[in-house]
N, C-alpha and C positions, 0 to 999 in steps of 0.2 A: 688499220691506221695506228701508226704508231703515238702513244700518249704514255702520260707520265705513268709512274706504278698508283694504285688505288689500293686503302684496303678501309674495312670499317670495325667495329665493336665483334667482327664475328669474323676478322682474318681478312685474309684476301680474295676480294669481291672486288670484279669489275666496276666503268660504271655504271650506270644504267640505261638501256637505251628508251627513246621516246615511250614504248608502250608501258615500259616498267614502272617511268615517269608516272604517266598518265592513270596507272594503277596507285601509285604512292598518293599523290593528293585526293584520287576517290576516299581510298581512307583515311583521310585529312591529316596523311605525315609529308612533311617538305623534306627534298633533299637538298644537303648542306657541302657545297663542296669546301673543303677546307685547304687552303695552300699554305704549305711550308715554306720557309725563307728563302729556300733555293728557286724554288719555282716564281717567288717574288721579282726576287730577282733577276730571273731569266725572262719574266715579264716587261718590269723596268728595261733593261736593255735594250730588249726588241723595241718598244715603244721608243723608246730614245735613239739607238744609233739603226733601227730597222735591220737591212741582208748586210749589214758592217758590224755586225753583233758580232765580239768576243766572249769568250768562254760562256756560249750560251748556247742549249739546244734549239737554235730558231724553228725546227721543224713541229719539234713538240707542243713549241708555243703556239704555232700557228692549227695544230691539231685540237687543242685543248678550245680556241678561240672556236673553230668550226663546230666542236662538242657544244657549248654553252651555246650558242648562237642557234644552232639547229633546234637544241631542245630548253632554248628559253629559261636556262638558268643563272644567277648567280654565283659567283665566289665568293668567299671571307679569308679574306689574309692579314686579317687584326693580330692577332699572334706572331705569323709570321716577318710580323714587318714591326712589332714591338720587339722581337728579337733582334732585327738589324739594323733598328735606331737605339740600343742597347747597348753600355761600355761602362765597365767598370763600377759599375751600379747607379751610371746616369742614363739620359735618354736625352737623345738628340728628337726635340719634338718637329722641327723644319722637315729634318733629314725624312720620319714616319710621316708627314704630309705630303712631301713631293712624292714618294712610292706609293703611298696610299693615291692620289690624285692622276697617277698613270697607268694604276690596275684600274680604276675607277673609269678611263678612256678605253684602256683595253676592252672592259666590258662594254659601252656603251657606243663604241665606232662601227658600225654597219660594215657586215664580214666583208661585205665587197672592197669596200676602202681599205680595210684592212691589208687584204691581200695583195693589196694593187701598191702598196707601202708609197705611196703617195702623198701619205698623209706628215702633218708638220707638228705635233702634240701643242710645242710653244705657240704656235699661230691658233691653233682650234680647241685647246680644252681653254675654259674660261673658269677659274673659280670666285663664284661669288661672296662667301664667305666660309672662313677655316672653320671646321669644328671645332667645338670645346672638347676633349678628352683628357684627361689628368692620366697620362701614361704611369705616373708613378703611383698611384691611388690603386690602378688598376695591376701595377703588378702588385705591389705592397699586398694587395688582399689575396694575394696567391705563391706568395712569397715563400713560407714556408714549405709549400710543398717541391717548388722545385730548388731549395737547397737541398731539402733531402735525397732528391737524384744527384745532384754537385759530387754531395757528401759522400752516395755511396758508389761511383763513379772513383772517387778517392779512395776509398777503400777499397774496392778491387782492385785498381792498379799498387795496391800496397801491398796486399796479398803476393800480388804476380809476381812483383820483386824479389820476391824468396825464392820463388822455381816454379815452373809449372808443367814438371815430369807428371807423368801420369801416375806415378806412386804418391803422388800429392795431391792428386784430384778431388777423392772424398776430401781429407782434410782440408784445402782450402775450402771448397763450399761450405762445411759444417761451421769452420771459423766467420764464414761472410754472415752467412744464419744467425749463426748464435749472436753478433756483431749488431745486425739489424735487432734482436728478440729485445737486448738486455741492453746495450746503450743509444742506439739509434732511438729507438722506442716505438717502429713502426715495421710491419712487413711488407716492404715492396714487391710487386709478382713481379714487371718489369726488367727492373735492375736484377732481380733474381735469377729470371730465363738469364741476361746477357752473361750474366759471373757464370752462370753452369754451362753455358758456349764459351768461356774465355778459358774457365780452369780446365773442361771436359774436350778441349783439345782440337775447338776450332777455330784455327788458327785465324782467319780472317776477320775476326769482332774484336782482333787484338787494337786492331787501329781506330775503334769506339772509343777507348781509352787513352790512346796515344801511345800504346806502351813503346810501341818502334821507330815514333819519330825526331824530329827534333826536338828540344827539349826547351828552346826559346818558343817554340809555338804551344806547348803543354795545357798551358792553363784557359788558351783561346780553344783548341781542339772542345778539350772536357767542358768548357762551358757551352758549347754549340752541339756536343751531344746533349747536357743535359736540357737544353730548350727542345730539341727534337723528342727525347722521350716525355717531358713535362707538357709539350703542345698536343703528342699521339694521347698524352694519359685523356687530358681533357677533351680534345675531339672525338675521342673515340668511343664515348660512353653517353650515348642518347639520352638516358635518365637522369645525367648530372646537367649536361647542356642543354637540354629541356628547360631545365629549371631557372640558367642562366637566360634563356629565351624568353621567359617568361611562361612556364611551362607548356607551351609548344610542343608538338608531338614532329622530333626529326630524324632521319635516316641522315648521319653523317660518312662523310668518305672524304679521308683523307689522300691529299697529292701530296707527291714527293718524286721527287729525281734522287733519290739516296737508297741502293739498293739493297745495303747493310738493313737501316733503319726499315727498310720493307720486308726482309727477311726474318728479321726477328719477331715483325708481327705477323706475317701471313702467316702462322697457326697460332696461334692465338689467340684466343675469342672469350669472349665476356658471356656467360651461362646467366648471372642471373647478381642481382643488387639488392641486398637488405638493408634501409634504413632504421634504425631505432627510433631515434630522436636530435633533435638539434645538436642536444647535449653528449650524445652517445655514438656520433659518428657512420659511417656506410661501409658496410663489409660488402666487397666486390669475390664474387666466382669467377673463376676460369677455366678453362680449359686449352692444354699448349699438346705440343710433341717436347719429347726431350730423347732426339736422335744424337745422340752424343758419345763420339768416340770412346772416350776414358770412363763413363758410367756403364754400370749395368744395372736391369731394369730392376731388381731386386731393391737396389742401395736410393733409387730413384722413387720409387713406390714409397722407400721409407720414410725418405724427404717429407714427399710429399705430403701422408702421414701427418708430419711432424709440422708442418706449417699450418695443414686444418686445422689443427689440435690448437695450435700457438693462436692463431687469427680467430677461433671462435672464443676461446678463453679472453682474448683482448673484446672481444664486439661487446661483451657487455659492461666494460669499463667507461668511464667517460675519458673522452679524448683530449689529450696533452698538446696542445701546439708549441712546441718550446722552441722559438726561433733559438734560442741564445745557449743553450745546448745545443744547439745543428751548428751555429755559428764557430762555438768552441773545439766541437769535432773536426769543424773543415779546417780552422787553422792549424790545427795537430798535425791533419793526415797532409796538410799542403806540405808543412816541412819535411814531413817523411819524404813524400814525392818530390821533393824539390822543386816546389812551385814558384816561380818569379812573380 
């Protein structure tokens, strides 16, 4: 059955079928599926214009629908749908109610009806009353960390600008590194893997950045990757979203139709999370591949080296959220980039 890509805190993993289910809650862990903006999306649609759906995988929606339905789960597309009532640092609160209120039917319309697309959403969903959600509270408290993906999303594509022959491959990552140690004031694994796929010569994570396209769409691209990697940061890491849950014990799995944004995480995986304290922030382990043309494994070991070293020297620092230095850096690195 063809369905969207899945991966969780430990790469890519299927998703799970009824028994595996049925094992997760014996040991009192829920699974969480998580939907991306695209799949939002492709959701909205179906529900709205049904087998008249444009640019939308109808098939996949309609497989995803018999997944949940068979095994009795939920989805959460909070994220995904704060993303695309999301513009220029406002929020269309209407526009995330009506998407939120036809993933909400999606789920709740008996797979039969469903399939028989006979269904009217305006005639048969009834909302009684809107939620209260302060979209802007809610990103504001997470604000920080995805300018720092913006930021260093801008940065890589500044890098790139100079050349990215393979005689410049150490040196750009060393300059993105050093970039993140000493002004950023954080080390991202994330954005790190994609710079060492961008500089190390594979070519297809060039358009994560927008480096080859239009240059009127620039700043829309780079903002829509960094909501994809800032949505994967967070869904992907059971111990932090846990917490968000209310410390709930979850096996999350993230959906997606973006097969970039899937590639960069199926290896990938999260090894293991030391908190200190409030004060003193969460150092995260990993574990990746770094199959990458223009590196050899020597200069990659030394990286990598080099970033333990940096991240455990910082873990016992107390941690700096400096909106307004990230703020300062984007506007730099947007003029370098010719941001509109």
């Amino acid at each position: 059955m063809e369905i969207y890509h899945s991966f969780t805190e430990q790469g890519y993993k299927r998703l799970p079928d009824n028994d595996e289910i049925s094992e997760l809650f014996k040991d009192n862990i829920e699974p969480v599926l998580f939907l991306d903006s695209c799949v939002c999306i492709n959701i909205v649609k179906v529900v709205d214009y049904k087998r008249k759906a444009t640019n939308a995988n109808i098939q996949k929606v309609i497989n995803l629908k018999k997944y949940i339905s068979k095994n009795n789960l939920k989805v959460r597309p909070m994220f995904g749908l704060i993303e695309l009532s999301y513009k220029n640092g406002n929020y269309n609160i209407q526009k995330y109610w009506d998407f939120c209120n036809r993933i909400k039917f999606f789920e709740e319309i008996p797979l039969k009806h469903f399939l028989s697309f006979k269904y009217d959403f305006f005639k048969e969903f009834y909302v009684l009353q809107t939620p209260e959600l302060n979209l802007e509270s809610t990103f504001k408290s997470l604000e920080y960390f995805f300018l720092n993906t913006y930021c260093s999303l801008l940065k890589i594509r500044a890098i790139s600008l100079n050349g990215l022959s393979k005689n410049k491959a150490e040196k750009n990552i060393i300059e993105f590194f050093n970039w993140m140690s000493h002004e950023l004031g954080i080390i991202l694994g994330i954005e790190y893997k994609l710079a060492m796929n961008i500089f190390g010569g594979s070519t297809e994570y060039r358009k994560m950045i927008w480096l080859d396209g239009d240059q009127k769409l620039l700043k829309k691209k780079l903002i829509g990757t960094s909501w994809d990697i800032f949505h994967t940061r967070l869904c992907t890491n059971n111990f932090e979203f846990a917490k968000i849950l209310g410390n709930k014990n979850i096996e999350g799995y993230f959906i997606t139709n973006d097969k970039l944004l899937f590639n960069l995480h199926a290896h990938y995986s999260l090894s293991g999370v030391i908190e200190k304290s409030e004060n003193f922030g969460t150092m995260k382990v990993f574990n990746t591949d770094f199959n990458i043309p223009h590196f050899n494994d020597d200069f990659i070991e030394k990286q990598n080296k080099k970033m333990i070293e940096e991240m455990t020297e910082r873990f016992n620092k107390p941690s700096k959220n400096n909106v307004e230095l990230t703020k300062r850096l984007i506007k730099y690195l947007e003029e370098i980039n010719n941001v509109a």
